[in-house]
N, C-alpha and C positions, 0 to 999 in steps of 0.2 A: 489337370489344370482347368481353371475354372471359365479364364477371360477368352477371347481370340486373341490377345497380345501374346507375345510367345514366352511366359514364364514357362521357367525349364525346373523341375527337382532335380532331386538327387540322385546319382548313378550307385546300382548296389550290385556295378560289378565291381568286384574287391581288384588289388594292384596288390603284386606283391612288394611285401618291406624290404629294402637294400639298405644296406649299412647306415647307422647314423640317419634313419629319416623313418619315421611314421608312415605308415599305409596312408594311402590318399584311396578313399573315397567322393571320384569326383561328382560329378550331374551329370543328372540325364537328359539330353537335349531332344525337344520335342522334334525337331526339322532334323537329327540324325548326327549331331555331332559328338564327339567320344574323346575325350581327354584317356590318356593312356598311360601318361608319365609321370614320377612325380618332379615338379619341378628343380632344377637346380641350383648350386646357392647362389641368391641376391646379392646384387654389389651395392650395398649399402653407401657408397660413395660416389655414387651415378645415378640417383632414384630420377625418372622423369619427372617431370609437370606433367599431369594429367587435368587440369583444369580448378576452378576454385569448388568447393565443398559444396552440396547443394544446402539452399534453403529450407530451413526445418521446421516445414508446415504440416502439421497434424493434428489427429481430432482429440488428441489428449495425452497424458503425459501420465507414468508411474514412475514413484521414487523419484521423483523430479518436478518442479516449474518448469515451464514451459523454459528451452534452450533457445538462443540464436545465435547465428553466426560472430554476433560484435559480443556476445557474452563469453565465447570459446576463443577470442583473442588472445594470444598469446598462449592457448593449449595444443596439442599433438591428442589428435580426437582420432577415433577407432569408431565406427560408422560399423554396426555387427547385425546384417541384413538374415533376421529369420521367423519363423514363425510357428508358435508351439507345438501342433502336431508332427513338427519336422522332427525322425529321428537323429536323421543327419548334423541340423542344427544343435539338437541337445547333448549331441553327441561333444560338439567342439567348447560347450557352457566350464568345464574344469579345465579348458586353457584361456578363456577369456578371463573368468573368477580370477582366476592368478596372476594375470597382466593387472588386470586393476587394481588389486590388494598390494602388488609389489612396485607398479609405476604411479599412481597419481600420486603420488606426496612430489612425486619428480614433473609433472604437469601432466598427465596419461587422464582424460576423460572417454570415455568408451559410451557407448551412445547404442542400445538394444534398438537397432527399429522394425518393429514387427510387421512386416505386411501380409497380409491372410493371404492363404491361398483357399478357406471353406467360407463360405459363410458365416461358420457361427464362430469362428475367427474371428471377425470383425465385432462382437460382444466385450464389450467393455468387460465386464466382472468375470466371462471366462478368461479374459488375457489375466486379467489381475490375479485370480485364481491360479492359472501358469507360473507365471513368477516367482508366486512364496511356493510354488510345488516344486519350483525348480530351481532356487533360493537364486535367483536372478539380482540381484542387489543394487546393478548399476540402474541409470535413468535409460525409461526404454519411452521412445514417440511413437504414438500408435497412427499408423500409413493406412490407414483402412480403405483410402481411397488408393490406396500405390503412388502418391505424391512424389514421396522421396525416391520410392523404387524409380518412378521412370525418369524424375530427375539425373539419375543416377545412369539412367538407361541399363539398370539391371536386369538379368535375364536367372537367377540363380537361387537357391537357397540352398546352404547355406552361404554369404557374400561377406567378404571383408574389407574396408576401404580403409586406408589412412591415411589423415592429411596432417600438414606442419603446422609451425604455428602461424604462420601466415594465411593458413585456411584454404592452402592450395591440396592435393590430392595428389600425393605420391607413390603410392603401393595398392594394390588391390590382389585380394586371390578368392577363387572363389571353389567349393564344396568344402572337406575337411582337408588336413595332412597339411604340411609347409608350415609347422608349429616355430620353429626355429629360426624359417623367414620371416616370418610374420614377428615375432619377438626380436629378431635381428633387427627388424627396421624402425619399432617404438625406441629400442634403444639410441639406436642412429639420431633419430629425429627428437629424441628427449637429450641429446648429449650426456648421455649415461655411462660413466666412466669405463674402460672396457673391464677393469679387475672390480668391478661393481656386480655382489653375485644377482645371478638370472632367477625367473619366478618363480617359486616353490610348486612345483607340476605334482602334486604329489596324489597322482591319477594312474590309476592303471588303464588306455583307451581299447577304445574295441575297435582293433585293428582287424585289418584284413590279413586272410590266410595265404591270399593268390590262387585260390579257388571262385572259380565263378559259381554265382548263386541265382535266385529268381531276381527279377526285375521287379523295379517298384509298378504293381499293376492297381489298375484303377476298378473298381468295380459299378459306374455311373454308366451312362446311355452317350452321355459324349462323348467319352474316351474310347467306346465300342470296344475296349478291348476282349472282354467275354463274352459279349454277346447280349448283352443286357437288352432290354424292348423296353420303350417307354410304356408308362400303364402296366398294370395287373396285367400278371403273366404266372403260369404254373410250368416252370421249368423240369425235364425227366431227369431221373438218376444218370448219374453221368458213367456211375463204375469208377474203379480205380484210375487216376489220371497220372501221367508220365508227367513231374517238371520241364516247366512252368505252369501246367496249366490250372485254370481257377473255373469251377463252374458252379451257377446259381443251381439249386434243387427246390422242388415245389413254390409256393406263392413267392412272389413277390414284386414289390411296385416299384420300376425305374423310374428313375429323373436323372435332370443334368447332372448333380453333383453324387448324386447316391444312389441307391436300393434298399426299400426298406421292406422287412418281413413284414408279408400277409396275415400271416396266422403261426401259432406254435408249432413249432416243428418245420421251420422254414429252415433252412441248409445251404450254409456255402461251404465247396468241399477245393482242396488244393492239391498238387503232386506238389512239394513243397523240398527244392533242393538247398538250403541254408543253413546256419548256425542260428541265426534268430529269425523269430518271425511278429514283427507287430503290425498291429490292424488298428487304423479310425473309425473311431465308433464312435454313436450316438444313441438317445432315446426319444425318439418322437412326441413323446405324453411327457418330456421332461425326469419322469418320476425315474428310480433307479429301478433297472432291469438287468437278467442275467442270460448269461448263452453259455451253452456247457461246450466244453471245448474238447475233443478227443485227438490221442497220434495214433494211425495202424487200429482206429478202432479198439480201441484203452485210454482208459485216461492219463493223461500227461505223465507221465515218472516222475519223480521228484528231480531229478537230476537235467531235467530237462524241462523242466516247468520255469515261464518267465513269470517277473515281477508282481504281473496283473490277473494271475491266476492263480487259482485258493482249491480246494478240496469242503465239498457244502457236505450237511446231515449225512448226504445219499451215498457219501462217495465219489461223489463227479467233480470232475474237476470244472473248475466255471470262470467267465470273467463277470465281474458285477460290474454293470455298464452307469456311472452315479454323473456322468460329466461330459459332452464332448470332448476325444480327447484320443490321444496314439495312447494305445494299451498294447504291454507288452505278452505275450502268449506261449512263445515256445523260447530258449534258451538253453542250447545244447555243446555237448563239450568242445564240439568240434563240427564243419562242415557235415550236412548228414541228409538223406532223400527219407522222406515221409510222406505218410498220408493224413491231411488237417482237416479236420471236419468242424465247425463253428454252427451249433442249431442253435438259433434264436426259442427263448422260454416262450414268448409269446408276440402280440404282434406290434410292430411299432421298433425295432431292433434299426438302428441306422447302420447300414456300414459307407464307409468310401473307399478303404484302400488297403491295400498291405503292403509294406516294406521289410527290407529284407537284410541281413545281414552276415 
């Protein structure tokens, strides 16, 4: 995280699934707190008051005019608190898509408010660019200052609020999983008949095994997590690393939010215990850039190659860096310990993070 306010991501230790509920993957909380459960069913017949909805001031608006409170009269509004590079967030986008395709003809307005947690987050035309990549369709208000977030006094991404029609705040849950409370309560609060069928989910999610994995690690000078140094720095081989560990190899230049390669052949290497592995990435010069990705020192397998990674002339398996943006990297059958090695082509390579799944 970026601010001193204490935004918390997301937790990628997995929970295991019990009967009739979805893994929850909750957050990670920066001061140490740890959800462990998944919640149990909501009494949709007892929702509290939690206060009135906040004010929906922001620097701009997609797929939407500008929203206010006295416009959402008389709707049941879903307040869906995330931000593009969040995998976690994109993760929960095919049960929001379905609530909205399947409630608003019944008063269901759902309300994307993006608040960055990078920098280049807060870029107007990269958010918009998110959206059609992530066929986003409802209106999303863009919180670039955290307006609404602290309104909200959230601490979370991914976050869910919903309020009645009255514009009061009665539900809120926050990381993934609680699919069925969370659609339990738009029904409640829309008077949705109960023999009225539910959303068409027609998603497979990427659930947790009940395997613990790596932690979402940061690779910037604030977080200290690996040891980053502000300023040019020429880090040594680190050797094979035991999960979790992450370490920088030869040049490169720390700052608050990143570390960017010094030169070609700049190296970040992981013990990497997961089923998935994606990494934030950027290009310094803008222009599109590539980093060859290798597992165990080979390139990717197919069977184990994610989304964001292709096989170039050479042979090598590579991510082509064209956007800030979570690029997916490894995608394996099942929970599995490796060795990830990511060398920047040349210099100017951002990274910020990996998460894990």
């Amino acid at each position: 995280m970026v601010s001193a306010r204490p935004r918390h991501r997301t937790l990628y230790i997995v929970i295991a699934v019990i009967v009739g509920a979805v893994a929850l993957s909750a957050v990670l909380v920066a001061a140490g707190s740890n959800p462990s459960s998944i919640s149990g069913r909501v009494d949709v017949t007892n929702l509290p008051d939690e206060g009135p909805a906040p004010a929906l001031v922001a620097k701009g608006w997609i797929n939407s005019p500008p929203l206010t409170q006295a416009s959402l009269t008389g709707k049941v509004v879903l307040y869906d608190i995330w931000t593009y590079s969040c995998i976690n967030c994109v993760r929960t986008f095919p049960y929001v898509r379905a609530w909205y395709e399947r409630y608003k003809a019944d008063g269901l307005v759902v309300i994307g408010v993006h608040s960055p947690e990078f920098d280049f987050e807060k870029v107007h035309s990269n958010v918009e660019g998110a959206v059609k990549r992530l066929d986003v369709t409802w209106p999303v208000a863009l919180d670039d200052d955290m307006t609404i977030w602290n309104e909200l006094a959230n601490q979370y991404w991914p976050a869910d609020y919903v309020a009645d029609r009255a514009g009061h705040l009665r539900y809120h849950h926050f990381g993934e999983g609680d699919y069925v409370n969370t659609e339990n309560v738009l029904r409640s609060l829309l008077n949705v008949p109960a023999a009225s069928p539910r959303a068409n989910q027609n998603v497979t999610p990427e659930t947790a095994s009940g395997q613990p994995v790596n932690p979402e690690t940061y690779l910037d000078v604030q977080h200290g997590m690996i040891g980053a140094q502000p300023g040019l720095k020429v880090y040594p081989v680190a050797g094979r690393l035991v999960p979790p560990a992450v370490a920088l190899q030869g040049p490169w230049t720390g700052a608050n939010e990143k570390v960017t390669s010094a030169a070609a052949g700049s190296q970040i290497a992981i013990g990497a215990r997961a089923q998935s592995v994606n990494m934030v990435l950027a290009s310094a010069t803008g222009k599109p850039m590539d980093a060859i990705v290798t597992l165990d020192g080979a390139p990717v397998p197919v069977n184990r190659r994610g989304a964001s990674v292709h096989v170039d002339a050479n042979g090598r398996t590579v991510v082509s860096v064209t956007a800030p943006d979570m690029y997916r990297l490894v995608l394996a059958p099942g929970v599995e310990n490796h060795q990830l090695l990511i060398v920047a082509e040349q210099p100017g390579l951002e990274a910020y993070s990996f998460t894990f799944g």
